[in-house]
mmCIF file of the N, C-alpha and C atoms, coordinates in Angstrom:
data_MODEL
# 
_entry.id   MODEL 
# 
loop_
_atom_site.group_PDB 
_atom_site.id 
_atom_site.type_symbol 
_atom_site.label_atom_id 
_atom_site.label_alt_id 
_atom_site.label_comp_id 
_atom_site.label_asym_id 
_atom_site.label_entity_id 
_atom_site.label_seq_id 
_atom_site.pdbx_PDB_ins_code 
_atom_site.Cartn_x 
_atom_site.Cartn_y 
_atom_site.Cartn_z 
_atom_site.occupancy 
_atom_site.B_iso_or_equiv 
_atom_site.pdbx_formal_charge 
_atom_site.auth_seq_id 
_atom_site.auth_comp_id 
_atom_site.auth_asym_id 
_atom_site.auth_atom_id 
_atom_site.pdbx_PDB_model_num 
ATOM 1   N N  . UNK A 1 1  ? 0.828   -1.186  0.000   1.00 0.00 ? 1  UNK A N  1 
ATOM 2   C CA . UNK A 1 1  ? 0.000   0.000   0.000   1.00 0.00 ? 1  UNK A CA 1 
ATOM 3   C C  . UNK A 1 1  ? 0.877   1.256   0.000   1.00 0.00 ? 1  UNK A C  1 
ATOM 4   N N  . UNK A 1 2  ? 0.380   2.634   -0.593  1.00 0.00 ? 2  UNK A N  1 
ATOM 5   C CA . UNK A 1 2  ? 1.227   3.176   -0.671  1.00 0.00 ? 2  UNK A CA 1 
ATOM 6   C C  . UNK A 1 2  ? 1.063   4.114   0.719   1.00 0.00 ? 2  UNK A C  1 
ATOM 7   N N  . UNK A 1 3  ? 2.131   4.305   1.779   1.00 0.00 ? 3  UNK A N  1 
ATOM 8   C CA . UNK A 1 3  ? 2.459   4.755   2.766   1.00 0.00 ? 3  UNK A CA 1 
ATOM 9   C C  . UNK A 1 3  ? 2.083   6.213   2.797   1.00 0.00 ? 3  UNK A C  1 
ATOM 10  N N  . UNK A 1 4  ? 2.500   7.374   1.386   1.00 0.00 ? 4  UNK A N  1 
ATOM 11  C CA . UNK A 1 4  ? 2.492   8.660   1.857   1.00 0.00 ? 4  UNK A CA 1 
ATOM 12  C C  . UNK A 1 4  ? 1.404   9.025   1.231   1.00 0.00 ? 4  UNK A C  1 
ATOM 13  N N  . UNK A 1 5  ? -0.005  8.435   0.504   1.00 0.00 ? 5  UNK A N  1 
ATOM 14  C CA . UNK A 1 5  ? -0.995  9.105   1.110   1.00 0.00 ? 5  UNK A CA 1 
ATOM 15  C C  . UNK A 1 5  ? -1.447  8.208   1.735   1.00 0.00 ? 5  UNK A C  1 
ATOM 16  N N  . UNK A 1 6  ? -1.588  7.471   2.352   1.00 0.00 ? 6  UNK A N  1 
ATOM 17  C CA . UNK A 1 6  ? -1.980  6.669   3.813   1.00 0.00 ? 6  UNK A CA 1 
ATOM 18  C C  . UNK A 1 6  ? -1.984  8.069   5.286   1.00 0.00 ? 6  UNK A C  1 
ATOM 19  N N  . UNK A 1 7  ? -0.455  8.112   5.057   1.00 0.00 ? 7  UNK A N  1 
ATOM 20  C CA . UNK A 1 7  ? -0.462  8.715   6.050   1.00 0.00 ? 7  UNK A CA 1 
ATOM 21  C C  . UNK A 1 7  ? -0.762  10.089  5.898   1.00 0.00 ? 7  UNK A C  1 
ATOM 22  N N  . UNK A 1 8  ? -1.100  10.883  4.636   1.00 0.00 ? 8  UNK A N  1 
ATOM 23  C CA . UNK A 1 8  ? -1.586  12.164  4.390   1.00 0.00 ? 8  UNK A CA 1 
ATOM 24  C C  . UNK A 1 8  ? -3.428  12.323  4.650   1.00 0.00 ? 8  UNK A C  1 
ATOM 25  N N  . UNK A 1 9  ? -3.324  10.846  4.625   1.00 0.00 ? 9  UNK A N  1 
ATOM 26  C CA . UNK A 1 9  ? -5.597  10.452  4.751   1.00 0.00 ? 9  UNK A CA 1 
ATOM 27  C C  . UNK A 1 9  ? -5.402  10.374  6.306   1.00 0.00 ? 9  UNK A C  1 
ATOM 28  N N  . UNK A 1 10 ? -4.188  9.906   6.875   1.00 0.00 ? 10 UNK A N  1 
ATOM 29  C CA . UNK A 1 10 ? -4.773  10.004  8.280   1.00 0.00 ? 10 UNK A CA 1 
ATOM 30  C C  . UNK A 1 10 ? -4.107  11.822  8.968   1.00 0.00 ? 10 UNK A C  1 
ATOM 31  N N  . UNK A 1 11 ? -3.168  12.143  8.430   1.00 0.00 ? 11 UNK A N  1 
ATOM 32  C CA . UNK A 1 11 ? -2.930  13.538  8.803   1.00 0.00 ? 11 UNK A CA 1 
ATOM 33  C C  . UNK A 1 11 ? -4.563  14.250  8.727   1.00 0.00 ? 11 UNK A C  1 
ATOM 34  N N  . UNK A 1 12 ? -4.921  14.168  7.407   1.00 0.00 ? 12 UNK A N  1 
ATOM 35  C CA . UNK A 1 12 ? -6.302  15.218  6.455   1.00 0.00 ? 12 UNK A CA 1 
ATOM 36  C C  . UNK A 1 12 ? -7.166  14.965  7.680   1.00 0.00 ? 12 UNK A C  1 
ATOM 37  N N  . UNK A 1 13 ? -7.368  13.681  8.064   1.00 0.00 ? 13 UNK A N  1 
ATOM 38  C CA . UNK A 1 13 ? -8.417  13.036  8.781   1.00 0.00 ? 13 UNK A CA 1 
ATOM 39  C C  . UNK A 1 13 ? -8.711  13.676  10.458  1.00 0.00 ? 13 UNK A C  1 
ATOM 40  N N  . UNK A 1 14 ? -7.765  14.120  11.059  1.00 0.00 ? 14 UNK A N  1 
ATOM 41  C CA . UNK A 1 14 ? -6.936  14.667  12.340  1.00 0.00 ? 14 UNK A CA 1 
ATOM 42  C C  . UNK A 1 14 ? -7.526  15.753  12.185  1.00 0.00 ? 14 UNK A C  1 
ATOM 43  N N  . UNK A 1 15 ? -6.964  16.759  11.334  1.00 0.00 ? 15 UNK A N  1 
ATOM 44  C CA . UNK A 1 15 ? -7.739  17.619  11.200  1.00 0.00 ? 15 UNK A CA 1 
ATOM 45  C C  . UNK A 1 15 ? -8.886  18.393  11.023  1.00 0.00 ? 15 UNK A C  1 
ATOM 46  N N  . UNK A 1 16 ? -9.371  17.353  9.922   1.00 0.00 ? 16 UNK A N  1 
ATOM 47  C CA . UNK A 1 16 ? -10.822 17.527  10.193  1.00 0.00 ? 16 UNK A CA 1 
ATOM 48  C C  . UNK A 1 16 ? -11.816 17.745  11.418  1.00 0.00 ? 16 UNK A C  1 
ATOM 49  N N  . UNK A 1 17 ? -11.064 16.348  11.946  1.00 0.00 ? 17 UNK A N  1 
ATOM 50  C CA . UNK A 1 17 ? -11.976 16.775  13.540  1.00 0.00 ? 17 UNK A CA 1 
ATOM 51  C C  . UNK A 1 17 ? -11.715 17.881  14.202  1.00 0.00 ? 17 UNK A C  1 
ATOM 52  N N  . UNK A 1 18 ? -10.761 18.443  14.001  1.00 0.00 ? 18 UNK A N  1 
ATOM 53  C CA . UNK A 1 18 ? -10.341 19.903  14.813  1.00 0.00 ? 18 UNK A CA 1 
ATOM 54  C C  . UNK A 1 18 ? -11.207 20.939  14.088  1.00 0.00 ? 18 UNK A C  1 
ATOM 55  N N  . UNK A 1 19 ? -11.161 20.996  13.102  1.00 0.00 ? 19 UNK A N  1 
ATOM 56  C CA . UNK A 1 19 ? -11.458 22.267  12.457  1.00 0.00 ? 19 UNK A CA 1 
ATOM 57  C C  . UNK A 1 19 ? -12.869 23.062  13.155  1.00 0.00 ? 19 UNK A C  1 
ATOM 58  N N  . UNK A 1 20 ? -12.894 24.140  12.873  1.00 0.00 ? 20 UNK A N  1 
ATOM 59  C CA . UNK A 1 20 ? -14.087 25.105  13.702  1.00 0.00 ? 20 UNK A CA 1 
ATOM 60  C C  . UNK A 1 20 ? -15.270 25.672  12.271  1.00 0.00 ? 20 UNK A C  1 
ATOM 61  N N  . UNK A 1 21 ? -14.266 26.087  10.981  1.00 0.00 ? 21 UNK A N  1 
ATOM 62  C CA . UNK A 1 21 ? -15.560 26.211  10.131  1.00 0.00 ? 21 UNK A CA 1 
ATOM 63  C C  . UNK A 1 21 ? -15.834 25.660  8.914   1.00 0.00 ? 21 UNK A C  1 
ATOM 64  N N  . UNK A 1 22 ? -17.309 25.962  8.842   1.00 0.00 ? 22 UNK A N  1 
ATOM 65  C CA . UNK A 1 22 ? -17.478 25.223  7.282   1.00 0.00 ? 22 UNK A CA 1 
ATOM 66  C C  . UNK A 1 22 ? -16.621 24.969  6.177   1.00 0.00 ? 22 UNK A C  1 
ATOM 67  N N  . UNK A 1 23 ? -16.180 26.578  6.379   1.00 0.00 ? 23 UNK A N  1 
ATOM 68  C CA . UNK A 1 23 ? -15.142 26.635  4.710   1.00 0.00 ? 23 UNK A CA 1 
ATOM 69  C C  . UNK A 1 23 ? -13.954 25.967  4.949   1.00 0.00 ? 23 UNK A C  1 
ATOM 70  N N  . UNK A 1 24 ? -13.427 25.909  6.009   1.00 0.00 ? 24 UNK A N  1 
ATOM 71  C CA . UNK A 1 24 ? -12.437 25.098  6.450   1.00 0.00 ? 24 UNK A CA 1 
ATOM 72  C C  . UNK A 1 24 ? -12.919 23.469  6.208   1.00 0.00 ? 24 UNK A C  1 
ATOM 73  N N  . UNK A 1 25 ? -14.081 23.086  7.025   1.00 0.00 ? 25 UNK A N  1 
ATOM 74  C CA . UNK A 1 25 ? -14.689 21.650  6.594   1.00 0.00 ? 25 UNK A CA 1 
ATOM 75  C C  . UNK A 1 25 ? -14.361 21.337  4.901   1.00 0.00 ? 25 UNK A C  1 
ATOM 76  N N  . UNK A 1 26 ? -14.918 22.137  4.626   1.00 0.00 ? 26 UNK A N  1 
ATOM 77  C CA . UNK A 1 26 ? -15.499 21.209  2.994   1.00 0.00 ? 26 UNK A CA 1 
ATOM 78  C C  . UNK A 1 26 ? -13.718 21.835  2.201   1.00 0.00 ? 26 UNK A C  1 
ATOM 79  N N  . UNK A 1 27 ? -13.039 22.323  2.441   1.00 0.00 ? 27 UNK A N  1 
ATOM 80  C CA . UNK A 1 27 ? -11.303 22.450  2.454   1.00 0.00 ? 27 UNK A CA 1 
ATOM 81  C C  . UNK A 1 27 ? -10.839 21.095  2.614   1.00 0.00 ? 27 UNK A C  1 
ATOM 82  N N  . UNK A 1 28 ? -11.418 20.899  3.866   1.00 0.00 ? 28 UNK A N  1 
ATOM 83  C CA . UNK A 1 28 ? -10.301 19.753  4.245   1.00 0.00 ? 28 UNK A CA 1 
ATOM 84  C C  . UNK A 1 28 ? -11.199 18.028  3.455   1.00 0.00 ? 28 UNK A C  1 
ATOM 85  N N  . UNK A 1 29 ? -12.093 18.243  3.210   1.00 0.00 ? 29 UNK A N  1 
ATOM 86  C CA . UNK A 1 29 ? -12.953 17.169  2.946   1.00 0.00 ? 29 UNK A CA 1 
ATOM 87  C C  . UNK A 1 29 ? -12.224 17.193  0.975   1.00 0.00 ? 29 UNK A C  1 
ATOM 88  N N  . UNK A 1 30 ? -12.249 18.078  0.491   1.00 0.00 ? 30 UNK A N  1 
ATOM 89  C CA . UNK A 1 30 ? -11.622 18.321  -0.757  1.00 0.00 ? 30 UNK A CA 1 
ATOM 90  C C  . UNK A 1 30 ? -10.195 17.437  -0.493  1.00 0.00 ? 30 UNK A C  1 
ATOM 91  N N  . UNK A 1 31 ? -9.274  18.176  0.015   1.00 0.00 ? 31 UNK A N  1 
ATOM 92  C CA . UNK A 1 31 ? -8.013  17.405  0.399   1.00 0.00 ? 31 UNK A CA 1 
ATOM 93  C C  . UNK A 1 31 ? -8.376  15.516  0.680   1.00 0.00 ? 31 UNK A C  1 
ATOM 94  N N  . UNK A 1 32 ? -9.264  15.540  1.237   1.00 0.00 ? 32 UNK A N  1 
ATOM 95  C CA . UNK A 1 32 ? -9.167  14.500  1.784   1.00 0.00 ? 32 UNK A CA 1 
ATOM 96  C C  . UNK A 1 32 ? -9.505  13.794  0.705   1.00 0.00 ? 32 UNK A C  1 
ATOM 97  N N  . UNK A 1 33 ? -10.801 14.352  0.032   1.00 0.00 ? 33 UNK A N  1 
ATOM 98  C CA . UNK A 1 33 ? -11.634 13.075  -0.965  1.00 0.00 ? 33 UNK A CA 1 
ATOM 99  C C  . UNK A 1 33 ? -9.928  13.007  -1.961  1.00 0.00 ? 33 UNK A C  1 
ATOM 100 N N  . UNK A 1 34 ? -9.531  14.086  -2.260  1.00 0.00 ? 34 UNK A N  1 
ATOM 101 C CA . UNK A 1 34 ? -8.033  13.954  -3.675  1.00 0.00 ? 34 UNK A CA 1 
ATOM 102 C C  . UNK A 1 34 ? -7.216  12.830  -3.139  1.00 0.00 ? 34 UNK A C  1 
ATOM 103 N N  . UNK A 1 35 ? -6.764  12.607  -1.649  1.00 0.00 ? 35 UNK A N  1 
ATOM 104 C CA . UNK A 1 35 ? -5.781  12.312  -1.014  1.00 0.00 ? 35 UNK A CA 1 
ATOM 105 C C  . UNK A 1 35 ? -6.746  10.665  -1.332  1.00 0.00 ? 35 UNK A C  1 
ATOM 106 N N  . UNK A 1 36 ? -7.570  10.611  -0.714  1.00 0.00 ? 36 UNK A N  1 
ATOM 107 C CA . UNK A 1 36 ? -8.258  9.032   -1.176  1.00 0.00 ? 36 UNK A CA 1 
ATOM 108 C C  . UNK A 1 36 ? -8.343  8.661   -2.629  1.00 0.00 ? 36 UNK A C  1 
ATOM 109 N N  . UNK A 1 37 ? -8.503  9.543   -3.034  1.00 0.00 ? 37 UNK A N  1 
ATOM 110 C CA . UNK A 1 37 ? -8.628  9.042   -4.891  1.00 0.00 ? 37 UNK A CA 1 
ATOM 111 C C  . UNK A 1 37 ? -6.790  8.762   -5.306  1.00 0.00 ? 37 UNK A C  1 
ATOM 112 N N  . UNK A 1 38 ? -6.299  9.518   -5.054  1.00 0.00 ? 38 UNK A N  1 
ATOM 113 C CA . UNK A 1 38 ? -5.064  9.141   -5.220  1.00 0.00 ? 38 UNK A CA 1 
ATOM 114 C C  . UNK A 1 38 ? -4.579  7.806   -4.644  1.00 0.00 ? 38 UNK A C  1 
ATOM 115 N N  . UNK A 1 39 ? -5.002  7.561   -2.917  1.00 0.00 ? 39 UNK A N  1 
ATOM 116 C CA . UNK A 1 39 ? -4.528  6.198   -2.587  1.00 0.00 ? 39 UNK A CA 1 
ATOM 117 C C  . UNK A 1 39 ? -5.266  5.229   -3.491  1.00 0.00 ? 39 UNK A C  1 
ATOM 118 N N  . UNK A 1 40 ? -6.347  5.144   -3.841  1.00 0.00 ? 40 UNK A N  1 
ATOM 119 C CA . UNK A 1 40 ? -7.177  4.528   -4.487  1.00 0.00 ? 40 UNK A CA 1 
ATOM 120 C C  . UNK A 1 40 ? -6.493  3.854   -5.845  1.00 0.00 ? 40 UNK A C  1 
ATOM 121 N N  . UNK A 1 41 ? -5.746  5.099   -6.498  1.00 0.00 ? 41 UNK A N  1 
ATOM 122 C CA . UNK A 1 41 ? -5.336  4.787   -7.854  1.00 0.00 ? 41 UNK A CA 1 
ATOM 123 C C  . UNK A 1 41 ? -4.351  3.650   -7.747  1.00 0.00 ? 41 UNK A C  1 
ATOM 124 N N  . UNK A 1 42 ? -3.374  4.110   -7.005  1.00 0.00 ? 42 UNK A N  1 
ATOM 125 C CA . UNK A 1 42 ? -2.122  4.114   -6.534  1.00 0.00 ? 42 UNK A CA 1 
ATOM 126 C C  . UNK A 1 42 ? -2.390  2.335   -6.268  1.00 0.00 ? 42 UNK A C  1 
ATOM 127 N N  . UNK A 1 43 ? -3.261  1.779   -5.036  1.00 0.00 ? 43 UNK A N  1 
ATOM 128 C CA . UNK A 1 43 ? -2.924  0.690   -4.637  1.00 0.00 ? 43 UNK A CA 1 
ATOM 129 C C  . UNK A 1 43 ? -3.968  0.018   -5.650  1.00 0.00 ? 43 UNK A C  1 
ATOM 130 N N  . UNK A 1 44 ? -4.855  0.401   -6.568  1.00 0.00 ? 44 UNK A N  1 
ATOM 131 C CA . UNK A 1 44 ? -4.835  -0.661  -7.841  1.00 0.00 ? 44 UNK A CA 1 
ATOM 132 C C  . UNK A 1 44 ? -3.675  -1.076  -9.258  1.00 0.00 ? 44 UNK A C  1 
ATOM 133 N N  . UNK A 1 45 ? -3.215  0.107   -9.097  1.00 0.00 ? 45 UNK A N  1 
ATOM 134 C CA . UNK A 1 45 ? -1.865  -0.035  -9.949  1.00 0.00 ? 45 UNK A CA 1 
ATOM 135 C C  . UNK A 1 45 ? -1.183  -1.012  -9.493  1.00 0.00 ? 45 UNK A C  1 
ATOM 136 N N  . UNK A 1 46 ? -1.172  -0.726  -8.159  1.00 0.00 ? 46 UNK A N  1 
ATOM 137 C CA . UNK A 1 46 ? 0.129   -1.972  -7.059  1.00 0.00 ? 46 UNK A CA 1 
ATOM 138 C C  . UNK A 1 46 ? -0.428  -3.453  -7.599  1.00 0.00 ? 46 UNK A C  1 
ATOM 139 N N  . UNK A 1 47 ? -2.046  -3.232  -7.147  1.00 0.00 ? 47 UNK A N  1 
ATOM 140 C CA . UNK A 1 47 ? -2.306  -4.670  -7.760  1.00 0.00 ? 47 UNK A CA 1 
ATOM 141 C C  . UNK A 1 47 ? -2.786  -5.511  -8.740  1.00 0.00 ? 47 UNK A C  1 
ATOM 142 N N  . UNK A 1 48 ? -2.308  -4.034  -9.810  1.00 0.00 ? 48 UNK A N  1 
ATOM 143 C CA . UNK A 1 48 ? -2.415  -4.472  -10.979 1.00 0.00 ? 48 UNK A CA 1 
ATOM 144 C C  . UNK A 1 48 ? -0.912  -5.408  -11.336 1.00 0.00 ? 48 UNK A C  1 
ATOM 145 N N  . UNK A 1 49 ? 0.046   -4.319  -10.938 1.00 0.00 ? 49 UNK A N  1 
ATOM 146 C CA . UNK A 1 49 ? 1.283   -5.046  -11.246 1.00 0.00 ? 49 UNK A CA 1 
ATOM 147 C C  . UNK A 1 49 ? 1.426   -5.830  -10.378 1.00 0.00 ? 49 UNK A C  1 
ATOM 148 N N  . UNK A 1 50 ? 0.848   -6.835  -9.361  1.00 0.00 ? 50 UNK A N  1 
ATOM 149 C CA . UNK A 1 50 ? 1.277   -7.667  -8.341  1.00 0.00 ? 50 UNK A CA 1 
ATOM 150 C C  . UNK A 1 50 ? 0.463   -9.426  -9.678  1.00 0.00 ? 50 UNK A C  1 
ATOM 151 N N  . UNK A 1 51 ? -0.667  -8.799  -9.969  1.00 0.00 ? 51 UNK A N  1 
ATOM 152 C CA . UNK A 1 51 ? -0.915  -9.746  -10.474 1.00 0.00 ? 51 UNK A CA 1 
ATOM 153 C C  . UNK A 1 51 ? -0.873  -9.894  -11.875 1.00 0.00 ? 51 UNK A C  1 
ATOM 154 N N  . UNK A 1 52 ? -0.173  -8.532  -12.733 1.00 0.00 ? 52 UNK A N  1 
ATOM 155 C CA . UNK A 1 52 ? 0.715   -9.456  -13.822 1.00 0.00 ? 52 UNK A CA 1 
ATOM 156 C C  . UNK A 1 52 ? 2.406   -10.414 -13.439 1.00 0.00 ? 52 UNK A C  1 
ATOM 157 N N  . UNK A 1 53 ? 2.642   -10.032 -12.413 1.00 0.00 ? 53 UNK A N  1 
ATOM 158 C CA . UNK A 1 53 ? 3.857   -11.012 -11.670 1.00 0.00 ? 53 UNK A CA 1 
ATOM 159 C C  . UNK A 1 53 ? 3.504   -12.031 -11.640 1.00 0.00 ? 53 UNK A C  1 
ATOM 160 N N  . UNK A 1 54 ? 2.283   -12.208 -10.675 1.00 0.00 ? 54 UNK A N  1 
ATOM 161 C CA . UNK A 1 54 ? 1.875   -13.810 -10.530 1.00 0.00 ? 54 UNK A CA 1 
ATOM 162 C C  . UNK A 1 54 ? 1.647   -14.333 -11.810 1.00 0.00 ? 54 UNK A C  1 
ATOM 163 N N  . UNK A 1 55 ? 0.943   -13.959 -12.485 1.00 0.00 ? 55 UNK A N  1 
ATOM 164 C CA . UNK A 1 55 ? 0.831   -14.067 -14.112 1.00 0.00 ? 55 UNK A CA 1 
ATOM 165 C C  . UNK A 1 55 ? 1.868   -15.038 -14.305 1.00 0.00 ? 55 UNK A C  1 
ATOM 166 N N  . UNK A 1 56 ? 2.825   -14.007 -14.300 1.00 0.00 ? 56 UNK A N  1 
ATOM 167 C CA . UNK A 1 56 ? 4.209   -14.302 -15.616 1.00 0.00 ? 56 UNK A CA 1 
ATOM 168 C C  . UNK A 1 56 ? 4.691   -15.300 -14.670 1.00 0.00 ? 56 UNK A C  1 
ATOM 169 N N  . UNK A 1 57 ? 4.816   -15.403 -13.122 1.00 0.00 ? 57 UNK A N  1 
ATOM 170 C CA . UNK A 1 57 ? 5.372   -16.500 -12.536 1.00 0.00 ? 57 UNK A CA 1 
ATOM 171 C C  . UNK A 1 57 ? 4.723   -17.709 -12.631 1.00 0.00 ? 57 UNK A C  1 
ATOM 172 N N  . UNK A 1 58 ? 3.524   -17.751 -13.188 1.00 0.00 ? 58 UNK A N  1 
ATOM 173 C CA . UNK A 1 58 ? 3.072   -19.391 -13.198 1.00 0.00 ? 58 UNK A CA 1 
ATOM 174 C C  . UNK A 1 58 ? 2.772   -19.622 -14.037 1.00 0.00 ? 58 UNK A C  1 
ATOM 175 N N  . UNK A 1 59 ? 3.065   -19.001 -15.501 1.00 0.00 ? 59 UNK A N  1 
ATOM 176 C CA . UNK A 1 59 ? 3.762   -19.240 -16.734 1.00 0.00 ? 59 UNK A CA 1 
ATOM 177 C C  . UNK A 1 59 ? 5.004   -19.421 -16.782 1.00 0.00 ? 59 UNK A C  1 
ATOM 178 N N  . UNK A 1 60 ? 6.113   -19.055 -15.972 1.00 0.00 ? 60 UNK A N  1 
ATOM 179 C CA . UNK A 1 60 ? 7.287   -19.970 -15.947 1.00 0.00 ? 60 UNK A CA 1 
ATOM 180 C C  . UNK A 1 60 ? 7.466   -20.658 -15.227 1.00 0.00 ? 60 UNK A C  1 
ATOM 181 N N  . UNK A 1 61 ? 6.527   -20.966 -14.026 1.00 0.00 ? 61 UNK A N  1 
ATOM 182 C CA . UNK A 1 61 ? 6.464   -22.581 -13.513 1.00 0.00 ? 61 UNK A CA 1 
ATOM 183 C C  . UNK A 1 61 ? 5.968   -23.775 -14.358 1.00 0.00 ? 61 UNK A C  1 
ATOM 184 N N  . UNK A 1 62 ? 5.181   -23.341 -15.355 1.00 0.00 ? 62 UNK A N  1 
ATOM 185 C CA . UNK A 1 62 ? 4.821   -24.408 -16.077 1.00 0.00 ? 62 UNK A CA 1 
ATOM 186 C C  . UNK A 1 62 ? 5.617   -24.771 -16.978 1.00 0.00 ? 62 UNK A C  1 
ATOM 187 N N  . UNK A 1 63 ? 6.348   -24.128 -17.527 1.00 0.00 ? 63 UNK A N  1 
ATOM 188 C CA . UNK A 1 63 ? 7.625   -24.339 -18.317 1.00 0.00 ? 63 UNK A CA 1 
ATOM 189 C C  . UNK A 1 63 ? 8.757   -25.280 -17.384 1.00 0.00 ? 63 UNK A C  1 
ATOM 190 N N  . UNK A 1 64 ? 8.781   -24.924 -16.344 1.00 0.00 ? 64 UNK A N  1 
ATOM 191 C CA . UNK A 1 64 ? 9.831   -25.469 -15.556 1.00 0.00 ? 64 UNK A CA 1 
ATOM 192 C C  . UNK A 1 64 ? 9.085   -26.717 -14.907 1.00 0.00 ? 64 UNK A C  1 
ATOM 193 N N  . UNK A 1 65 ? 8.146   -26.890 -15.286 1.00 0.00 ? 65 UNK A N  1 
ATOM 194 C CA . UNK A 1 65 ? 7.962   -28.654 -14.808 1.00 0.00 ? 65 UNK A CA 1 
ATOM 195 C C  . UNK A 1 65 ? 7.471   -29.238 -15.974 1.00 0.00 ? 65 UNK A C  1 
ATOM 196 N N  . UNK A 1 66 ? 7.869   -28.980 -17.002 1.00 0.00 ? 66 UNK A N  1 
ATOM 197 C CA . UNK A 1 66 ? 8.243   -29.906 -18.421 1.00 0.00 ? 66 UNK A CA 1 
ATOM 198 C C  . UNK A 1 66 ? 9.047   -31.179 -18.318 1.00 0.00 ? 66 UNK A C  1 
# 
């Protein structure tokens, strides 16, 4: 997973609860929804490329028990 917006969704998140006004709210809710869409992207990419690996690795296991 990717670590630095992980930990930028739980920074955004901290704050939120502090905050005192609206415009500040829907500020930090902006940040936040970008900061999730980004982790979002981010750890399907990861497992996109996790499972063309497995892919390609059990296409050369099958080769290797010929």
């Amino acid at each position: 997973m990717p670590l630095h917006t992980e930990a930028r969704i739980q920074q955004l998140s901290t704050v939120a609860l502090e905050v005192k006004t609206q415009a500040d709210v829907e500020r930090i809710v902006r940040e936040l929804r970008a900061a999730l869409e980004e982790h979002i992207s981010l750890a399907k990419d990861s497992l996109g490329g996790q499972a063309s690996t497995i892919a390609l690795l059990n296409e050369l296991t099958k080769y290797d028990s010929l």
